[in-house]
C-alpha positions as CSV (number, residue, x, y, z in Angstrom):
1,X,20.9,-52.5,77.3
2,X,17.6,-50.7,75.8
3,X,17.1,-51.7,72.5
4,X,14.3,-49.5,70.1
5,X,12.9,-51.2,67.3
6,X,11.0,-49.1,64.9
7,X,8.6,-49.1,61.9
8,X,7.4,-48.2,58.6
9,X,5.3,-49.7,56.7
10,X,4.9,-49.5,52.7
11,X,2.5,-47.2,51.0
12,X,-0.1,-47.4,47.8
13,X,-1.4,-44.5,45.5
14,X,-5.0,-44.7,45.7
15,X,-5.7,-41.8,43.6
16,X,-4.2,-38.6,42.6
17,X,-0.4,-40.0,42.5
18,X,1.8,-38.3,40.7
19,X,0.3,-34.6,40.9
20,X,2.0,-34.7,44.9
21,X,5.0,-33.5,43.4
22,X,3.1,-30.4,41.6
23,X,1.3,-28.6,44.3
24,X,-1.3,-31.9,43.5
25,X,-4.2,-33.8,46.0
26,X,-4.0,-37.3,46.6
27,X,-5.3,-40.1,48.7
28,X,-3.0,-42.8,49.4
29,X,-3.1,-45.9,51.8
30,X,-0.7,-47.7,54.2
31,X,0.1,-51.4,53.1
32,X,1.1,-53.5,56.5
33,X,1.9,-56.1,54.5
34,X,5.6,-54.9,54.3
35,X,7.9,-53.0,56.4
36,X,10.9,-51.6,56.9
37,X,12.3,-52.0,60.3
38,X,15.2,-50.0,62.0
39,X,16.8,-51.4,65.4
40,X,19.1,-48.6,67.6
41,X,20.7,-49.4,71.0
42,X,23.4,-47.1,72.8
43,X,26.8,-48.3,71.5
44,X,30.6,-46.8,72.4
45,X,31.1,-45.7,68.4
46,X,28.2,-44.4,66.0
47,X,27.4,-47.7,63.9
48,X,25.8,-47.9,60.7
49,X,25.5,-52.1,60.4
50,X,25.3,-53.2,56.7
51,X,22.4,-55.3,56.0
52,X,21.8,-58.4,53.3
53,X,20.6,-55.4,50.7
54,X,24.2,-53.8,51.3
55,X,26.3,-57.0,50.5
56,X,29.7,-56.7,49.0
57,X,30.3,-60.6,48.6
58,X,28.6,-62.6,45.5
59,X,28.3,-65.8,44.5
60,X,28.6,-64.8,40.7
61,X,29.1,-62.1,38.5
62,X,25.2,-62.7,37.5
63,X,24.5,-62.7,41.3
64,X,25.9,-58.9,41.4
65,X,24.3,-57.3,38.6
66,X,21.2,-58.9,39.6
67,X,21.9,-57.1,43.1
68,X,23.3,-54.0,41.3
69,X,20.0,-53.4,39.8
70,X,17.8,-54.4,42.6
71,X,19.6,-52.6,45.2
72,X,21.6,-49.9,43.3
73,X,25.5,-49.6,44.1
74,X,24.6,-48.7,47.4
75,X,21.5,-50.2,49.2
76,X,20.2,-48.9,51.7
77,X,23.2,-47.2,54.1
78,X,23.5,-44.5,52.0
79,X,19.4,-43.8,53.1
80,X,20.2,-44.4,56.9
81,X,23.6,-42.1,57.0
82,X,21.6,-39.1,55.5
83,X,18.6,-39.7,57.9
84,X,21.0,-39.8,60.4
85,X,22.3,-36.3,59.0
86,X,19.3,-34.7,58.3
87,X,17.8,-35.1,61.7
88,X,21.1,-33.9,63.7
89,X,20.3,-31.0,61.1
90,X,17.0,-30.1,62.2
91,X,18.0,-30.6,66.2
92,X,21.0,-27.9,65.3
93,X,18.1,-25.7,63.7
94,X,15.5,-26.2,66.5
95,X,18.6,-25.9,69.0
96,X,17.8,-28.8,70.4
97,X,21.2,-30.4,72.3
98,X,21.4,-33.8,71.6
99,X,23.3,-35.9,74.3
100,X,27.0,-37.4,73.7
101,X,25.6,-40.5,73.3
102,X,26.3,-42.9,70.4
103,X,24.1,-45.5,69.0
104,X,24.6,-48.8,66.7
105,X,21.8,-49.3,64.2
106,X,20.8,-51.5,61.4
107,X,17.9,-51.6,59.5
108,X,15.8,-54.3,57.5
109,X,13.0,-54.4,54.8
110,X,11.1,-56.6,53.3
111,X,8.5,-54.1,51.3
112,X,9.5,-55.5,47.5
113,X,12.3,-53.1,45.8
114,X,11.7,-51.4,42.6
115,X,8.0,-51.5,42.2
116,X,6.5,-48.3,43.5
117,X,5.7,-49.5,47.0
118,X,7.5,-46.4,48.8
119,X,10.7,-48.5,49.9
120,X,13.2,-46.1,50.2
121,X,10.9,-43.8,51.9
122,X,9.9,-46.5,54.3
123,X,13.7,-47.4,55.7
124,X,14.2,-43.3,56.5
125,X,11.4,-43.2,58.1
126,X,11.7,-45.9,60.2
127,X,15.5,-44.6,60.6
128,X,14.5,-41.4,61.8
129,X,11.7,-42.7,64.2
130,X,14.5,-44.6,66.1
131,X,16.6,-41.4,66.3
132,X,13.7,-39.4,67.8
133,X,13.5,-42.2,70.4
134,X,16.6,-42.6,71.4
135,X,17.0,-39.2,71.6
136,X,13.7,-38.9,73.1
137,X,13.4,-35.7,70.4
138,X,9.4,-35.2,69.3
139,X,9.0,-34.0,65.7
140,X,5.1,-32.4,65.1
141,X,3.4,-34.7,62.9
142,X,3.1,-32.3,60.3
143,X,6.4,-31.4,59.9
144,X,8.1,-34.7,60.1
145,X,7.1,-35.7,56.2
146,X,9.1,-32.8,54.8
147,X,12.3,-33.7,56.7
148,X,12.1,-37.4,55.6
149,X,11.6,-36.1,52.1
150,X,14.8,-33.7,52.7
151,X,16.7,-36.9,53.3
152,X,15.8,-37.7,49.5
153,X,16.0,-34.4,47.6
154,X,18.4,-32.9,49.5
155,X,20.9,-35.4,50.8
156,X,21.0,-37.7,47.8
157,X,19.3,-35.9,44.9
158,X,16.7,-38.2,44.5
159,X,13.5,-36.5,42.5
160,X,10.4,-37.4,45.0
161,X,7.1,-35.9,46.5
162,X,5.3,-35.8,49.5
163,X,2.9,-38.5,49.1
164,X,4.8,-41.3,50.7
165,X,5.7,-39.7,53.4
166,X,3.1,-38.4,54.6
167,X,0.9,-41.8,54.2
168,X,4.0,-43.5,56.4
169,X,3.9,-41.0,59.2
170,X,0.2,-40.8,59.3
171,X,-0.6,-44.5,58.6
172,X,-4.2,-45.8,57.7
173,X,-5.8,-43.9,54.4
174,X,-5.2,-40.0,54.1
175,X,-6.0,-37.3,51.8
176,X,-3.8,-35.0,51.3
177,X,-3.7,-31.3,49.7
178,X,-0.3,-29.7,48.4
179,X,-1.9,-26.2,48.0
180,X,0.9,-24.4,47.3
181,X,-0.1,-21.2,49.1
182,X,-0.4,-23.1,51.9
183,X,2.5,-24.9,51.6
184,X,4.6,-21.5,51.8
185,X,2.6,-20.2,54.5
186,X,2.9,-23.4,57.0
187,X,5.7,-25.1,55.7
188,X,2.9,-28.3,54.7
189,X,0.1,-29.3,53.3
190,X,-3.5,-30.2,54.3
191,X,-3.2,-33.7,55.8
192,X,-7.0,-35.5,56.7
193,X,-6.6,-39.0,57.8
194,X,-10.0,-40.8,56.2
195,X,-11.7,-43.5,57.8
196,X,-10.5,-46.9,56.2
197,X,-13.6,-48.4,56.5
198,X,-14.9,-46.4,53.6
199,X,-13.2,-48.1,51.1
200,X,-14.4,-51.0,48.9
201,X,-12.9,-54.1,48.5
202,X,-8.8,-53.2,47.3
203,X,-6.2,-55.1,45.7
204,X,-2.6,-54.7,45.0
205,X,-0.7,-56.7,42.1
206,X,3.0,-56.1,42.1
207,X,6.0,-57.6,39.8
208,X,7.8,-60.9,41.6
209,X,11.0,-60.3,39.4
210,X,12.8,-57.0,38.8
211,X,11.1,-54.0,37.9
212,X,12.5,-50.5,37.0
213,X,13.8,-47.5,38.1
214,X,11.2,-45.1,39.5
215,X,12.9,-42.8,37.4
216,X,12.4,-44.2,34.3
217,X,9.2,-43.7,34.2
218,X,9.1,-39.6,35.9
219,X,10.5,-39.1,32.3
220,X,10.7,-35.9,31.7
221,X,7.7,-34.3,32.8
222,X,9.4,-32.1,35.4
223,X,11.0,-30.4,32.9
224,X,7.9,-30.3,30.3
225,X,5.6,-29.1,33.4
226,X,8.1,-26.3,34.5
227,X,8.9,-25.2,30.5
228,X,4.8,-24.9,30.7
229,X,3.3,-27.6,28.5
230,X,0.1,-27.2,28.3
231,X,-0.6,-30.4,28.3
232,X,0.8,-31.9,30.9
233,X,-0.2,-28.9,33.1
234,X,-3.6,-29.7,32.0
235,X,-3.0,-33.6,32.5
236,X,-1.3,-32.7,36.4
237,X,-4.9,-30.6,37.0
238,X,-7.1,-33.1,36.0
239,X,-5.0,-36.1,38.3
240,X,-4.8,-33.7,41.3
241,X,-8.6,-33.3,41.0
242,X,-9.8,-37.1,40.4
243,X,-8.2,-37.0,44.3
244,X,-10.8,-34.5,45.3
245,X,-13.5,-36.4,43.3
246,X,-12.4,-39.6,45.0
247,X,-12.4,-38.5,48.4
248,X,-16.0,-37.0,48.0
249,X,-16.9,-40.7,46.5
250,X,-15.7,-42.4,49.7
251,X,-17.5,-40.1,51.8
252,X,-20.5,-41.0,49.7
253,X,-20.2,-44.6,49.6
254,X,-20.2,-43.8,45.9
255,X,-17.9,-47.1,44.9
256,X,-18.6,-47.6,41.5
257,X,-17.4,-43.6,40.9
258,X,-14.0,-44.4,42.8
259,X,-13.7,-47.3,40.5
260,X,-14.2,-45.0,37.4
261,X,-12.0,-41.8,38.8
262,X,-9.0,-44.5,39.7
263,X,-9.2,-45.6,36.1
264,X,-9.6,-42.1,34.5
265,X,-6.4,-41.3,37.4
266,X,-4.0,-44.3,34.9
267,X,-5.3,-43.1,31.4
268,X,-4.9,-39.2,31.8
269,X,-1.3,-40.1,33.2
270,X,-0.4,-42.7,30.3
271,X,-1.6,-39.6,28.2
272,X,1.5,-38.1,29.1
273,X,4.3,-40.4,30.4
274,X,5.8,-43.2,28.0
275,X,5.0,-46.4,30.1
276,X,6.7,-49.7,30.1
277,X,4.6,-52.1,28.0
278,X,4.7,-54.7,30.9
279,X,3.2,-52.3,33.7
280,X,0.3,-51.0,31.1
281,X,-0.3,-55.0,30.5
282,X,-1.1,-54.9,34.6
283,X,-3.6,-52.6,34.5
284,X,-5.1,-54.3,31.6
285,X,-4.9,-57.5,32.5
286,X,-7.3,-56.0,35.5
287,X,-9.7,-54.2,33.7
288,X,-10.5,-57.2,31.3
289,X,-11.9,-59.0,34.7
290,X,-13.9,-56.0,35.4
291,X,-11.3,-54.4,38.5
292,X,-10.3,-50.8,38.0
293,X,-6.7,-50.7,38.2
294,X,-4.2,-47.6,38.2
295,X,-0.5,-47.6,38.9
296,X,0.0,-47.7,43.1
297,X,3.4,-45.7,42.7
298,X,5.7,-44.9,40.2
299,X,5.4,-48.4,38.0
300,X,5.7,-52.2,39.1
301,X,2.5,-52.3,41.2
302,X,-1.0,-51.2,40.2
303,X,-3.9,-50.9,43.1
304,X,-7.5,-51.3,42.1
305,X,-10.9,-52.1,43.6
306,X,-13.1,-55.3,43.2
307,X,-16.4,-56.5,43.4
308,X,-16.4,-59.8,45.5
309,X,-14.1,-63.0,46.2
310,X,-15.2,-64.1,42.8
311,X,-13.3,-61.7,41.3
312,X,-10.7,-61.5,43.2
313,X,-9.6,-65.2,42.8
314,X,-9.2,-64.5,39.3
315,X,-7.4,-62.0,39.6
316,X,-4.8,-63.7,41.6
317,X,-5.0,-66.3,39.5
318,X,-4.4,-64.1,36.1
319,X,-1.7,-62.1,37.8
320,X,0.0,-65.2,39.0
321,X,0.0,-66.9,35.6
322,X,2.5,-62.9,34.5
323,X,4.6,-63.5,37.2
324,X,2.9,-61.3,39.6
325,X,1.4,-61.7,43.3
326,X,-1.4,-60.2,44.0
327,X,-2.3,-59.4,48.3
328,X,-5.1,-57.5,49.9
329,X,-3.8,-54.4,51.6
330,X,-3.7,-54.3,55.3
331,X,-4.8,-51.1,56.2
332,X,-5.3,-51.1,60.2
């Protein structure tokens, strides 16, 4: 029996994060330090095998809200049955004839829940990378973002951007342009994988216990940006931009201006979103070591850069003393 194991691995914000979801730029980085992992094997029924995040058992009624707000009220299945939908969708459209051929699959994660890391993204994409293999169905590069973020938006309802995506298909560090006009013409954006080795020394600092809702902290600026605030607008502009400005720094070797833009990226968007206290305490607790620091996602996790090992064995050691681990991303 063939048996297809796939990837995906987690994702950070370097810069630009959140204007991907307004026509924005950003640069954002693959973190191999997690993964979500999908296995698929021909089978004589479709098979959608629940996984330790989809548990229905519980040692206490503590032990299920705990799970309940870790995991939701459905884990992860919910993500893999609409991946599963989504790309039968897109065979139908593309009259592609799939074969009359069932499949078991499961998946598995480790990239930590709830803290911006691009989780849920991670377990569709991995789903839908064993579905093209088992198939054997090849999805252009390009294209295969926007279907993994119709699984999302248009499956479950779930708010969301390109930006994950994209960085979990292409891997390593790209940059990434959401030019609306190009967007209607081509159906994506620009998409420039950037050499990894131009970037300084990075850290990630993430929550250990439970974080938020990504959702809590999108507020309401959909609705403020669309009703045409001029501030936020204004706010959206300047993020998208700081990504341009960044990726011209890396090109340059100019480290000490990524440092500066990745800052200016967190206090343009605290400008405008009401932040937990705990996640702005991250970034702070960062700065006053001399890191720059800047949410990595949508709260929970904040990425920055750092001078030498100095540095960053105190800020492991700072981060550790709030209940936060702190890891070096691996890019390649």
């Amino acid at each position: 029996m063939k048996i297809i194991k796939t990837r995906a691995y987690a994702r950070a914000g370097l810069i630009g994060n959140p204007s991907d979801g307004y026509h924005g730029k950003t640069i954002s980085l693959i973190v191999k330090n997690f993964a979500a992992e999908a296995v698929i094997y021909e089978w004589p029924e479709l098979e959608i095998i629940p996984t330790r995040q989809d548990q229905c058992r519980f040692d206490s009624l503590d032990d299920l809200l705990r799970d309940g707000k870790l995991n939701g009220y459905y884990g992860g299945m919910r993500l893999v049955r609409a991946a599963i939908k989504r790309f039968a969708d897109y065979c139908r459209a593309q009259e592609i004839d799939l074969p009359a051929q069932n499949f078991s699959i499961r998946y598995d994660s480790n990239i930590p829940r709830q803290v911006g890391l691009a989780g849920s993204s991670a377990i569709i994409t991995a789903t839908i990378r064993a579905l093209c293999a088992f198939y054997e169905v090849a999805i252009p590069r390009e294209v295969l973002p926007g279907l993994i973020l119709s699984v999302e938006t248009e499956e479950i309802g779930i708010a969301a951007g390109l930006q994950d995506r994209v960085a979990q298909v292409y891997e390593g560090l790209v940059y990434m342009d959401f030019d609306r006009e190009h967007m209607r013409t081509h159906g994506h954006g620009r998409y420039e994988p950037l050499d990894p080795g131009l970037l300084p020394p990075v850290y990630i600092a993430y929550q250990q216990d439970l974080a938020e809702l990504s959702d809590v902290f999108h507020n309401n600026i959909r609705q403020r940006y669309e009703s045409g605030e001029r501030k936020v607008i204004e706010a959206i502009a300047l993020i998208a931009d700081l990504a341009r400005q960044g990726r011209e720094a890396l090109l340059a070797g100019d480290h000490e201006r990524l440092a500066r833009l990745m800052d200016l990226n967190f206090d343009t968007r605290r400008g405008i979103y009401n932040l937990s206290p705990r996640h702005i305490r991250m970034v702070e607790l960062a700065r006053g070591l001399g890191a720059s620091a800047k949410f990595a996602g949508s709260g929970g996790s904040v990425i920055g850069t750092y001078r030498d090992e100095e540095m960053f064995r105190r800020l492991k050691r700072a981060f550790e003393a709030e209940r936060c681990a702190v890891i070096k991303p691996q890019i390649l």
